[in-house]
DSSP file (Angstrom, degrees, kcal/mol; ACC not computed):
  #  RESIDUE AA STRUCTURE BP1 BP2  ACC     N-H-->O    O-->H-N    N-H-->O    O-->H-N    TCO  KAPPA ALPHA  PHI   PSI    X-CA   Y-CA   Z-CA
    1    1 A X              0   0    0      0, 0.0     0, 0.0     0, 0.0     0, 0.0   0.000 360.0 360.0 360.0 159.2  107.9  100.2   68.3
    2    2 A X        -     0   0    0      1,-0.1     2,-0.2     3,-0.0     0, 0.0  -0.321 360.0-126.1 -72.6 176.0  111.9  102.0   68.4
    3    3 A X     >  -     0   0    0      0, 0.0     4,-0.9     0, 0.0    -1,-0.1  -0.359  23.8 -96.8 -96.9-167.9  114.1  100.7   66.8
    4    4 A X  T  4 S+     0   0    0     -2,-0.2     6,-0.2     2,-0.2    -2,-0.0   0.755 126.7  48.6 -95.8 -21.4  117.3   99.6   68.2
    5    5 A X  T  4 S+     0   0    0      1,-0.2     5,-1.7     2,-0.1    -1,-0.1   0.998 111.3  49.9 -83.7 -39.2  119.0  102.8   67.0
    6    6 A X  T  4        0   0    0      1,-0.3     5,-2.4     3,-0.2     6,-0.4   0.798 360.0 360.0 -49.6 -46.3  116.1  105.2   68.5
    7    7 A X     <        0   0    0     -4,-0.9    -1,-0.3     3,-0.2    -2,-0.1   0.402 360.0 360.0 -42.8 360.0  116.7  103.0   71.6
    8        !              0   0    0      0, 0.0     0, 0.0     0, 0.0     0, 0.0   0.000 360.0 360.0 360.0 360.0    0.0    0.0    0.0
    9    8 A X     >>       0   0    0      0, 0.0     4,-2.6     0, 0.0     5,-0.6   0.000 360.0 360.0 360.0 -50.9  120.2  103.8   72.1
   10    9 A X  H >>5 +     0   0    0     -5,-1.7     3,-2.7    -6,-0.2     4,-2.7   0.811 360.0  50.9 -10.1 -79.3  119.5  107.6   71.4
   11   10 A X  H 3>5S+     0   0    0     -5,-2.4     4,-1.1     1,-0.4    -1,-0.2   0.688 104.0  53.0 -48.4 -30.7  117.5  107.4   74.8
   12   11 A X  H 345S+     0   0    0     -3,-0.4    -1,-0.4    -6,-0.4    -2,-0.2   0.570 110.1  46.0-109.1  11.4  119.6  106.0   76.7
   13   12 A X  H XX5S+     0   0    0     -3,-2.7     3,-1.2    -4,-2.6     4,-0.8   0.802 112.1  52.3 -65.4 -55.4  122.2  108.3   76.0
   14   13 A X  H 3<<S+     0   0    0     -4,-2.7     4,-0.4    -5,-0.6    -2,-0.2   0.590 101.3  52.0 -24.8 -43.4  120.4  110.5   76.4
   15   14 A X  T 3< S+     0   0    0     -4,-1.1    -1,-0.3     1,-0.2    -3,-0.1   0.505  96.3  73.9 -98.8 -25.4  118.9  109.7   79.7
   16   15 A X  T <4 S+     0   0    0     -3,-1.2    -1,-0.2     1,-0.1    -2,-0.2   0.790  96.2  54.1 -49.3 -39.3  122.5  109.4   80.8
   17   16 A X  S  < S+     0   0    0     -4,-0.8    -2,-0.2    -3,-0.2    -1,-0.1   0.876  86.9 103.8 -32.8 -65.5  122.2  113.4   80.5
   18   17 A X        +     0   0    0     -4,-0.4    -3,-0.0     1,-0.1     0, 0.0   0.322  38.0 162.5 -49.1 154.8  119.4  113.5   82.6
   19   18 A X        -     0   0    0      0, 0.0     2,-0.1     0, 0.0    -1,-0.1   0.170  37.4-139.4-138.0  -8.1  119.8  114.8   86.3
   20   19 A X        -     0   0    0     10,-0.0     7,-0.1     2,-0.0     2,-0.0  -0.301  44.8  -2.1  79.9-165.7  116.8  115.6   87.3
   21   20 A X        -     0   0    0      5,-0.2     3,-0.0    -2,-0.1     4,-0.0  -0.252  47.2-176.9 -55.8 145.9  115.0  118.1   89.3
   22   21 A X        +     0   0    0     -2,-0.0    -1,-0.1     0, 0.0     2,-0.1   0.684  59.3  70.1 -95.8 -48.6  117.2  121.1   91.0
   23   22 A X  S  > S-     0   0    0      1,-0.1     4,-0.7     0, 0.0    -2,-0.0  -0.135  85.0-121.0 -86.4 173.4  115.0  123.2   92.9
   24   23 A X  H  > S+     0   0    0      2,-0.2     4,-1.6     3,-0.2     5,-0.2   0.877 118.0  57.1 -97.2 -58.0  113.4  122.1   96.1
   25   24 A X  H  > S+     0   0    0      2,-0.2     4,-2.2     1,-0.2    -1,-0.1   0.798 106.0  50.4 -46.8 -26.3  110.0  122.8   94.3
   26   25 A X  H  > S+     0   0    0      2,-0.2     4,-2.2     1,-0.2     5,-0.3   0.900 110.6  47.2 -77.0 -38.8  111.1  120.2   91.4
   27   26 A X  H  < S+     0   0    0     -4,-0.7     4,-0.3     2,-0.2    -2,-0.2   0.824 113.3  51.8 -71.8 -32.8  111.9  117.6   93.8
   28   27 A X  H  X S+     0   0    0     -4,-1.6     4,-1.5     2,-0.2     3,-0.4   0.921 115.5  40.2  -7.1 -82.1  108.7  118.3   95.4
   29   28 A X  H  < S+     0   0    0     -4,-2.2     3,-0.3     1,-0.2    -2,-0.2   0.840 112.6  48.8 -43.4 -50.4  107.0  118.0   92.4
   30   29 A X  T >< S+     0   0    0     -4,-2.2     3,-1.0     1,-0.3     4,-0.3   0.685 107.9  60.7 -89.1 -12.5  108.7  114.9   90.6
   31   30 A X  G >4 S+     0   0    0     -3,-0.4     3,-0.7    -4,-0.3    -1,-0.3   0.941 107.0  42.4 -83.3 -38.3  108.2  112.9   94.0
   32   31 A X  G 3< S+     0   0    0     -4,-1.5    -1,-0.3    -3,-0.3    -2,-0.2  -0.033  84.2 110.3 -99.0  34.5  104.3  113.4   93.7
   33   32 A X  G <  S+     0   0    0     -3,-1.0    -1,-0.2     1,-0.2    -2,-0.1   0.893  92.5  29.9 -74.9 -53.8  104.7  112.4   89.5
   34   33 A X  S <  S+     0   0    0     -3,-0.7     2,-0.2    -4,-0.3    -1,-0.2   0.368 100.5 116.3-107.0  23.6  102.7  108.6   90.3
   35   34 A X        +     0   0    0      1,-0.2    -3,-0.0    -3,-0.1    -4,-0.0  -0.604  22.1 149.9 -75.5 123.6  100.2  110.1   93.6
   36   35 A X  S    S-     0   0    0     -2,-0.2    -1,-0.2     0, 0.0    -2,-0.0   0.373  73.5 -23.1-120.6 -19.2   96.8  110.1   93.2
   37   36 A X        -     0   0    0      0, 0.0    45,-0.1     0, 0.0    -2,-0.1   0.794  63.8-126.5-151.6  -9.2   95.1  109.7   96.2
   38   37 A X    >   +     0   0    0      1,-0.0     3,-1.2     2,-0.0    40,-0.1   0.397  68.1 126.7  99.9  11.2   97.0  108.1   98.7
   39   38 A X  T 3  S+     0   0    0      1,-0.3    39,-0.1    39,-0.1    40,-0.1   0.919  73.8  54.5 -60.0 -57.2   94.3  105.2   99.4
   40   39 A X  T 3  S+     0   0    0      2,-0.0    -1,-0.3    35,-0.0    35,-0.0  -0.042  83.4 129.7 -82.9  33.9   96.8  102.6   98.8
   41   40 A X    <   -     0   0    0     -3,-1.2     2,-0.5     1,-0.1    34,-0.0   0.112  60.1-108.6 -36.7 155.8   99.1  103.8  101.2
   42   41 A X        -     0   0    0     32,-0.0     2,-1.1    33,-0.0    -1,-0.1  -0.838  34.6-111.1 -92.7 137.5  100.9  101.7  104.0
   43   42 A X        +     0   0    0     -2,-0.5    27,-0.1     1,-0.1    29,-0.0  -0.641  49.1 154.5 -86.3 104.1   99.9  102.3  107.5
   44   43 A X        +     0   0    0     -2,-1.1    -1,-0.1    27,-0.0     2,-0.1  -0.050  35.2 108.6-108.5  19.7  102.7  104.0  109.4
   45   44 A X  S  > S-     0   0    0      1,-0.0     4,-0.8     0, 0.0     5,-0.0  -0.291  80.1-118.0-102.3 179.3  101.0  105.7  112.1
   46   45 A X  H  > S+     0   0    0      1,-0.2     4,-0.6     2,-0.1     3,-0.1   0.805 109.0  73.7 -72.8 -23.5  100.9  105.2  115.5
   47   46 A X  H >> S+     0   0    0      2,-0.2     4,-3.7     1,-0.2     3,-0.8   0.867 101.2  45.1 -48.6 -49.5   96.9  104.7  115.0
   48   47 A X  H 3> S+     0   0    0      1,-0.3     4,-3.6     2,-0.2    -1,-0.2   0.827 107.0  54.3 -72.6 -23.4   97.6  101.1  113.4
   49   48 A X  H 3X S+     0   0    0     -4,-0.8     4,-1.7     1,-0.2    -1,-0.3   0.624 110.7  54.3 -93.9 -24.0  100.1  100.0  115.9
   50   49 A X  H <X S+     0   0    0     -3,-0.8     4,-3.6    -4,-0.6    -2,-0.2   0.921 108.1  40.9 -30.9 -89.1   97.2  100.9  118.1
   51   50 A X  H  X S+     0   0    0     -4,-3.7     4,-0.5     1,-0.2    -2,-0.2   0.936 113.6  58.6 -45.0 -58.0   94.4   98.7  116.5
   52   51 A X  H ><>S+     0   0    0     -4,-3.6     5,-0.8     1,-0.2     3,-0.5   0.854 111.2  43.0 -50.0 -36.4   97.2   95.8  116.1
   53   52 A X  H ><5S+     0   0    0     -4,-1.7     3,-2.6     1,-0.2    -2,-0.2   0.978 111.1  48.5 -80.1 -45.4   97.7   95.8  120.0
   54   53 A X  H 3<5S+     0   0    0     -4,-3.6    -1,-0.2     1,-0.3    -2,-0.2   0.531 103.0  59.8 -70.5  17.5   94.2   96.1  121.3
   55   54 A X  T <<5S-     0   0    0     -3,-0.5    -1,-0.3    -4,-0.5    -2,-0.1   0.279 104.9-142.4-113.0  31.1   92.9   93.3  119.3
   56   55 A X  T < 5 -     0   0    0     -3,-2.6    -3,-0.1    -5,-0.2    -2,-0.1   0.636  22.4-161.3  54.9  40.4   95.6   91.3  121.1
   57   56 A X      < -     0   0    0     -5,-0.8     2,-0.3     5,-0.2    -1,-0.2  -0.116  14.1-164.3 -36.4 148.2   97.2   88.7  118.8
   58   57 A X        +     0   0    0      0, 0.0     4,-0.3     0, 0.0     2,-0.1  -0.974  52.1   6.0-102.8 139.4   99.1   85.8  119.1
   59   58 A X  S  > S-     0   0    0     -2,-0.3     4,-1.0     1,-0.1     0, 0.0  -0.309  93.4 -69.0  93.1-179.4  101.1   83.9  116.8
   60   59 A X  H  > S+     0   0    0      3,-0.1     4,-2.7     2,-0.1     5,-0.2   0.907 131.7  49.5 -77.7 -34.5  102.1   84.8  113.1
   61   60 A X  H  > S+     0   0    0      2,-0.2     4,-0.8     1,-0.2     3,-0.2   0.894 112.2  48.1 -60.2 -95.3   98.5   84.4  111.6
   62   61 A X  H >> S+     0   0    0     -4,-0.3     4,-3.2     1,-0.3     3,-1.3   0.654 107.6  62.1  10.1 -64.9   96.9   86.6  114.5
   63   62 A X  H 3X S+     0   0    0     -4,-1.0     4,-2.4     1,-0.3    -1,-0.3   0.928 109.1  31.2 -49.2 -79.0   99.4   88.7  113.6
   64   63 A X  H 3< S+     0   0    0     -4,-2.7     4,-0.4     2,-0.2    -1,-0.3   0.359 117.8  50.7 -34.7  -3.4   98.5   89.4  109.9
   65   64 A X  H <X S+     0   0    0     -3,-1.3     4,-3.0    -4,-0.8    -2,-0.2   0.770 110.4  53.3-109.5 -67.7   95.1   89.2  110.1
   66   65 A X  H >< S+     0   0    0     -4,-3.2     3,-2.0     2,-0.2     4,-0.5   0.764 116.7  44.1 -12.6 -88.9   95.9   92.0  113.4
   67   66 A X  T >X S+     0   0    0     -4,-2.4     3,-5.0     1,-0.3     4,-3.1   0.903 110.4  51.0 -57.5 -67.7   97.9   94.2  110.6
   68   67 A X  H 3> S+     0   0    0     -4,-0.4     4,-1.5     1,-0.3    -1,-0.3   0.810 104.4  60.0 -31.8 -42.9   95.3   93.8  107.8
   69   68 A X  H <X S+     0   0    0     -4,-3.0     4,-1.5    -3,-2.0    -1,-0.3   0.722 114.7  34.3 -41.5 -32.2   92.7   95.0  110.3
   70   69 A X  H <> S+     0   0    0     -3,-5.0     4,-1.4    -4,-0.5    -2,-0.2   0.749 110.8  57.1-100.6 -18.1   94.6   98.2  110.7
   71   70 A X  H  X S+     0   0    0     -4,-3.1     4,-1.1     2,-0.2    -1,-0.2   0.911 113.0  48.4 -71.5 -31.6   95.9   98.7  107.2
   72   71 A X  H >X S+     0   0    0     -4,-1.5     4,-1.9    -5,-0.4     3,-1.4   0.975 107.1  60.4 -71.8 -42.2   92.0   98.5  106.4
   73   72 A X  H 3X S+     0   0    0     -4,-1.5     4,-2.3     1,-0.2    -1,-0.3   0.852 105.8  46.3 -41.9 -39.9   91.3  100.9  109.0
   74   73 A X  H 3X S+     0   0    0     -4,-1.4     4,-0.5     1,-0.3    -1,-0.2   0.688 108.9  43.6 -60.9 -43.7   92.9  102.9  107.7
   75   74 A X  H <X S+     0   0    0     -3,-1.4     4,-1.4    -4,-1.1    -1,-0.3   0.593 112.9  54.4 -75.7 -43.3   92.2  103.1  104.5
   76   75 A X  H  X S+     0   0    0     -4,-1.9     4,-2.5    32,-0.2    -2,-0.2   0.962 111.7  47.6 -59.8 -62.1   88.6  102.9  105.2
   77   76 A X  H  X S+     0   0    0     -4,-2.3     4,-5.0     2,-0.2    -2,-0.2   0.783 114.4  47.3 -69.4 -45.2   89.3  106.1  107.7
   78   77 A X  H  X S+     0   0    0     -4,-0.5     4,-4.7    -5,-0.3    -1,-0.2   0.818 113.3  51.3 -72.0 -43.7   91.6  108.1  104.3
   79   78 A X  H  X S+     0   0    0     -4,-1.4     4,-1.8     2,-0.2    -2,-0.2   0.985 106.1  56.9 -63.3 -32.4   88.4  107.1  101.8
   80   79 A X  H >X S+     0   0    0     -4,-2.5     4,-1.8     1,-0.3     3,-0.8   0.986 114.0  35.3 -51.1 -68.3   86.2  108.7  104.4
   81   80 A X  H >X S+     0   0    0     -4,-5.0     3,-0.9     1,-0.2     4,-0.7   0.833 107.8  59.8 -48.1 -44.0   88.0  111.9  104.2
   82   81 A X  H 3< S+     0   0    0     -4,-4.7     4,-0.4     1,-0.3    -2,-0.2   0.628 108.9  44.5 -81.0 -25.7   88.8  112.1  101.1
   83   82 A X  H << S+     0   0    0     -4,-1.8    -1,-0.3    -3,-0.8    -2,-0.2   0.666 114.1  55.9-101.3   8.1   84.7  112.0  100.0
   84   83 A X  H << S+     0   0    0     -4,-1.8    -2,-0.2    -3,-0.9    -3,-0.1   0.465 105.1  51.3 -72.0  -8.6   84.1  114.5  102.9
   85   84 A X  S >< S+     0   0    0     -4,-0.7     3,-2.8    -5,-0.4     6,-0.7   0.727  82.9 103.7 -88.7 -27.4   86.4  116.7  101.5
   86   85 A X  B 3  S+a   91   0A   0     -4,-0.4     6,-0.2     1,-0.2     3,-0.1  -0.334  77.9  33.8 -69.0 121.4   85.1  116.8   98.2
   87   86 A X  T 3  S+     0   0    0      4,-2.4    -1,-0.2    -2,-0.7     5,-0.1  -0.136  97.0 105.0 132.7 -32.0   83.0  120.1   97.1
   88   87 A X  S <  S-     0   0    0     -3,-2.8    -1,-0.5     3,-0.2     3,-0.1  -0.373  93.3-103.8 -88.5 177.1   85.4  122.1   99.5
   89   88 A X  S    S+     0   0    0      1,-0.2     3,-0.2    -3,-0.1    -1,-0.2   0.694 115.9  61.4 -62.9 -13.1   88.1  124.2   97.7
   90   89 A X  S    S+     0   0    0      1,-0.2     2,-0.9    -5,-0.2    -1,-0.2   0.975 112.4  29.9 -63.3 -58.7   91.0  121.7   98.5
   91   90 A X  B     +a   86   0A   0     -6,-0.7    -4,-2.4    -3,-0.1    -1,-0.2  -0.779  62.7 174.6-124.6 108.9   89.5  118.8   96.6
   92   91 A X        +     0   0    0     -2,-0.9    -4,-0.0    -3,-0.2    -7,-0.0  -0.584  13.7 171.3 -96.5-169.2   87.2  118.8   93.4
   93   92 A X      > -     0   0    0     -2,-0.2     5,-0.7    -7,-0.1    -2,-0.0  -0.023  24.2-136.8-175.4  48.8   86.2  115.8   91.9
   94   93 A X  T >>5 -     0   0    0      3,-0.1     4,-2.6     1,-0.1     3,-1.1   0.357  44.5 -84.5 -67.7-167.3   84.0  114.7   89.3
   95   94 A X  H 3>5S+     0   0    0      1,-0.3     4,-3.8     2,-0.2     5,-0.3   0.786 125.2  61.4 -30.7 -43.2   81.4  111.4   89.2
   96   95 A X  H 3>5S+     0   0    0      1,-0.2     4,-0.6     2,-0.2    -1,-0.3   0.922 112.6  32.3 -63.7 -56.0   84.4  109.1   88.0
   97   96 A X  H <>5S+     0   0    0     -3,-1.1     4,-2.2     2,-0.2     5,-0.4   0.960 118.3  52.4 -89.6 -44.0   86.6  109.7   91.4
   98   97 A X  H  X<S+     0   0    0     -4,-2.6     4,-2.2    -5,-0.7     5,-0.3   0.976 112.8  48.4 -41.0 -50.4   83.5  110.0   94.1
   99   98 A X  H  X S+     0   0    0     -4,-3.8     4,-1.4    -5,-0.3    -1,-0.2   0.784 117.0  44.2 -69.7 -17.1   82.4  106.7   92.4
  100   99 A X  H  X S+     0   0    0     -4,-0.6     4,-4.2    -3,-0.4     5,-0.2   0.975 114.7  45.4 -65.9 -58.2   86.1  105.4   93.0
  101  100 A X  H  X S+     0   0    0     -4,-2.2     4,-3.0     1,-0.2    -2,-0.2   0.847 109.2  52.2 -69.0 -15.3   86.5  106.6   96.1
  102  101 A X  H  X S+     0   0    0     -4,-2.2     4,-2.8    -5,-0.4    -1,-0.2   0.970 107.9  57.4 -59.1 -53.0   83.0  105.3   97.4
  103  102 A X  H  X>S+     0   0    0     -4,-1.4     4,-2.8    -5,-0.3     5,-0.5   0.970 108.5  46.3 -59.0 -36.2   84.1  101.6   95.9
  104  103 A X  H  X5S+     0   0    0     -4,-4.2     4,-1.7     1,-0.2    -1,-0.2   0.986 106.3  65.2 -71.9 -48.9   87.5  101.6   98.3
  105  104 A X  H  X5S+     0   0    0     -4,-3.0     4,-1.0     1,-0.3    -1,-0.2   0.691 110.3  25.2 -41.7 -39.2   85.3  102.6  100.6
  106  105 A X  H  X>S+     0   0    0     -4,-2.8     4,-1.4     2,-0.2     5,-0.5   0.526 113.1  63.9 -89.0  -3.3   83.3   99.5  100.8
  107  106 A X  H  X5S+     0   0    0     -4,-2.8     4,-2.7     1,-0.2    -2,-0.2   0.969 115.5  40.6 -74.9 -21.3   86.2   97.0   99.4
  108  107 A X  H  X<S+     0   0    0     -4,-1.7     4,-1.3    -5,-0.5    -1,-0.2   0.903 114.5  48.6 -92.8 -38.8   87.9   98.4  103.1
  109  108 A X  H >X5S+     0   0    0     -4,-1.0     4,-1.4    -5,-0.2     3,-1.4   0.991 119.0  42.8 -19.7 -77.1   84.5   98.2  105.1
  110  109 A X  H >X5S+     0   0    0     -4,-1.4     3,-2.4     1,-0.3     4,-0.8   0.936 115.4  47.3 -50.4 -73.6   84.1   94.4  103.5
  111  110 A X  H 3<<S+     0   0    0     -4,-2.7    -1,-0.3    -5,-0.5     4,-0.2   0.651 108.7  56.6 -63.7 -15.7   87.8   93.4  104.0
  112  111 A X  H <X S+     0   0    0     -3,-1.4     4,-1.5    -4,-1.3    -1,-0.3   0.767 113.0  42.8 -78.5 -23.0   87.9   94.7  107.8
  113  112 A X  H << S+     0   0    0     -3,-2.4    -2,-0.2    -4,-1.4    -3,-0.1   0.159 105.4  49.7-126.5  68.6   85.5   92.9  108.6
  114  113 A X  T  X S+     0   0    0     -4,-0.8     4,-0.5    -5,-0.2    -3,-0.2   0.552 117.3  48.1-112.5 -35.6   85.8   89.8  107.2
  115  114 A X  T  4 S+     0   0    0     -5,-0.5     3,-0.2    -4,-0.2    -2,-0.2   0.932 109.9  55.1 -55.1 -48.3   89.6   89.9  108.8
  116  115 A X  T >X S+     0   0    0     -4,-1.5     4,-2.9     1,-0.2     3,-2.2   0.969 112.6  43.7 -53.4 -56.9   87.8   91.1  112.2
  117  116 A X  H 3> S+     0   0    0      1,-0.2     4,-1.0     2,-0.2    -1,-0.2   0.761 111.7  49.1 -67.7  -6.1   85.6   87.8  111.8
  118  117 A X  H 3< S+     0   0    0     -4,-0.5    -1,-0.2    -3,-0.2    -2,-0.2   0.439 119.1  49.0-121.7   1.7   88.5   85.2  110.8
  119  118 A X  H <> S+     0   0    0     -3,-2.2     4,-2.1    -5,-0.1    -2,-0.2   0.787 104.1  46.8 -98.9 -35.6   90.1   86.8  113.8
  120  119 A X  H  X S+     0   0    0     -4,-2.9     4,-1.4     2,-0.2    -2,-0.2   0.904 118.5  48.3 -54.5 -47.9   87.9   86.7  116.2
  121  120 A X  H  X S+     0   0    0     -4,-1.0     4,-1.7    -5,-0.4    -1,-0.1   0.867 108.9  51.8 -39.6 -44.3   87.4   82.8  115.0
  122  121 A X  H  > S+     0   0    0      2,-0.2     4,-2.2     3,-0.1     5,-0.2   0.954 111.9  46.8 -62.5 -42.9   91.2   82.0  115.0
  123  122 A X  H >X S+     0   0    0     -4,-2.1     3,-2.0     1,-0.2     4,-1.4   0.991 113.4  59.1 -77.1 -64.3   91.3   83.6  119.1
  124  123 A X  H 3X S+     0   0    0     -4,-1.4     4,-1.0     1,-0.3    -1,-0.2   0.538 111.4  34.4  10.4 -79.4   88.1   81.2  119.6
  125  124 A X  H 3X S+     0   0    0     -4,-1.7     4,-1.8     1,-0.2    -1,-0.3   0.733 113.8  52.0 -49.4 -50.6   89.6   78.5  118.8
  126  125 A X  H <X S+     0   0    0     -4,-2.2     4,-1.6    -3,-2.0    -2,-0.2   0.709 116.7  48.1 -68.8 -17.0   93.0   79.1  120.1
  127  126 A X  H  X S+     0   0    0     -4,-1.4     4,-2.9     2,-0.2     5,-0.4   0.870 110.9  49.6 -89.0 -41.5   90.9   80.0  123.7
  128  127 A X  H  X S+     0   0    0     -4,-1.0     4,-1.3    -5,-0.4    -2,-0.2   0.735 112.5  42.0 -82.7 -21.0   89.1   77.3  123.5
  129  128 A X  H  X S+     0   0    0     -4,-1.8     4,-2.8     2,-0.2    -1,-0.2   0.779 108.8  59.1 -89.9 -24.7   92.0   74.7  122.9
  130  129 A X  H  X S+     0   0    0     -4,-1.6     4,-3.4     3,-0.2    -2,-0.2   0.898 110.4  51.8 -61.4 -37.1   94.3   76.6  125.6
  131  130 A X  H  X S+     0   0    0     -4,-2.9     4,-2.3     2,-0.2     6,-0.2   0.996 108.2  44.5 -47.8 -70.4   90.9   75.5  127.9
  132  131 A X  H  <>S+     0   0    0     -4,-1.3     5,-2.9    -5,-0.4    -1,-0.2   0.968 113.8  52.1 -38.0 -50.3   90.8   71.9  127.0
  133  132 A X  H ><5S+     0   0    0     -4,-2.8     3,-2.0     1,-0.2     4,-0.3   0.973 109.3  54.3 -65.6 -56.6   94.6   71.7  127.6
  134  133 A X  H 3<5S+     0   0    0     -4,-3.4    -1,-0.2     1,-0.3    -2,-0.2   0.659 115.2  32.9   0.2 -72.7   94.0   73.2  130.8
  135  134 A X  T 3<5S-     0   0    0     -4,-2.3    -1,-0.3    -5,-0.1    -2,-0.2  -0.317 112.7-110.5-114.1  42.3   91.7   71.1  132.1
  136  135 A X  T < 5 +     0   0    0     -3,-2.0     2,-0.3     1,-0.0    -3,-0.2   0.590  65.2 124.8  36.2  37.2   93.0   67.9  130.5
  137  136 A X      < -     0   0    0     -5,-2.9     2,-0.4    -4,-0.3    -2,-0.1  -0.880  63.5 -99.1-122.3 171.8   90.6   66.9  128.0
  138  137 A X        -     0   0    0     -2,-0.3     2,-0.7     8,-0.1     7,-0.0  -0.702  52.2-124.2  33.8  87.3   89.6   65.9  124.5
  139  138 A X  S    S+     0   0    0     -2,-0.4     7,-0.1     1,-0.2     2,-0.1  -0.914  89.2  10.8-113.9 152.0   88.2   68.7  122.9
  140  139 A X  S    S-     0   0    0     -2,-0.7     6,-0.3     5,-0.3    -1,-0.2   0.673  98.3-129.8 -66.2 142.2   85.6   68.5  121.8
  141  140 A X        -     0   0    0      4,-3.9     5,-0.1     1,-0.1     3,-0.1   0.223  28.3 -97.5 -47.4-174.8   84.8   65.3  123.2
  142  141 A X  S    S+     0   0    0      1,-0.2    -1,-0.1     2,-0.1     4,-0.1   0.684 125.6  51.6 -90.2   3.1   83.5   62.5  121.2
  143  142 A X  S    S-     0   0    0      2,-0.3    -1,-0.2     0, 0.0     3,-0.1   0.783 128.7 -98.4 -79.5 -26.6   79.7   63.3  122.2
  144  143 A X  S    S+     0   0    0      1,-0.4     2,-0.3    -3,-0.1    -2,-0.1   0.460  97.8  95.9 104.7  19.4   80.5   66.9  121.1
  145  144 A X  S    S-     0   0    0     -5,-0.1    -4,-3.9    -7,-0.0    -1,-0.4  -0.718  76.6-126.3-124.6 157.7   81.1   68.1  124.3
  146  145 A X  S    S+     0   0    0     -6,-0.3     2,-0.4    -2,-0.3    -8,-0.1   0.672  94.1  28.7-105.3  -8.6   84.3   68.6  126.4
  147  146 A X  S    S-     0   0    0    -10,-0.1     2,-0.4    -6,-0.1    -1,-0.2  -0.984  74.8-136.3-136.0 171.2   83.1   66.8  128.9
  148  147 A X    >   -     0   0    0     -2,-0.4     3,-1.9    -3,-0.1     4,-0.2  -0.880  31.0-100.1-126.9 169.3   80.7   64.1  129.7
  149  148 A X  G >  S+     0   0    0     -2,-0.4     3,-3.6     1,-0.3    -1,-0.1   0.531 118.6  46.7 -17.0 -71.6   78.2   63.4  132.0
  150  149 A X  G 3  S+     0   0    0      1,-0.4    -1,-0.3     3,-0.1    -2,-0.0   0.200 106.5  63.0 -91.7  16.2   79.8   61.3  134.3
  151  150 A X  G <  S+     0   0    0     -3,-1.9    -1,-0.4    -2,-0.0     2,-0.4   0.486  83.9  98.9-124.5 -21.6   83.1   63.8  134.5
  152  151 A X  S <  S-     0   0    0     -3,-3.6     2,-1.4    -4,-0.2    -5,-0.0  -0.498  70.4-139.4 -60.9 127.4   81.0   66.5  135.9
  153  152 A X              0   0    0     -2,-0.4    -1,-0.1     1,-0.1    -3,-0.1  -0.515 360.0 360.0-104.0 116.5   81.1   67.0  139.3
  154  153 A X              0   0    0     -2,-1.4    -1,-0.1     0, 0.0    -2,-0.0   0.502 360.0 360.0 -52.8 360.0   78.2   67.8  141.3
């Protein structure tokens, strides 16, 4: 551990400091914590894409909508990134194939299980905009929304 005088030292020190100069050093120190860009945020036009055509409503919709695309996305980034490996952009040994393979399913898994607990939420939401519609109890208490004697022949 420093010590307190070792401490100050540093941070004088680091007062010094200016950084990078060149346009290649500022280049460089910006890609200092990158490694693979998996856990990126989705800022393309692609995601805004996905979010509209699976057609949310509300705030939940909505997040489950964005999580869908952020996975896409991600899913879509892992893909490349283990089709790319072998060519002269990107080597790789066992350690990072086997990484990128695991992001690859946790973003499979986690689109759809977000696709299924949206498609459930709109279900629901469809199915209660129905009922109100057409003024009833749903489900009814038989388990039905309507009974017999409310159908009309």
């Amino acid at each position: 551990m420093a010590s307190e005088k070792q401490i100050a030292a540093n941070r004088r020190n680091a007062l010094l400091s200016s950084g990078p100069k060149t346009l290649e050093g500022k280049k460089a120190s910006s890609r200092n914590s990158f490694r693979h860009g998996l856990t990126a945020r989705n800022n393309d036009k692609l995601g805004g894409e996905i979010e509209s055509s699976l057609q949310p409503e509300g705030a939940a919709e909505h997040r489950l909508a964005q999580s869908i695309a952020g996975d896409h996305f991600r899913l879509n980034r892992a893909r490349s990134l283990l089709n790319g490996i072998g060519s002269r952009a990107i080597t790789a040994d066992a350690r990072s194939i086997q990484r990128f393979a695991v992001y690859e399913r946790r973003s499979y898994h986690s689109m759809q299980k977000n696709l299924r607990l949206l498609n459930e939420m709109q279900a629901t939401r469809r199915a209660l905009e129905q009922a109100s519609l057409l003024r009833t109890e749903f489900p009814g208490p038989n388990g039905f929304g309507f009974a017999n004697d409310q159908i009309a022949a």
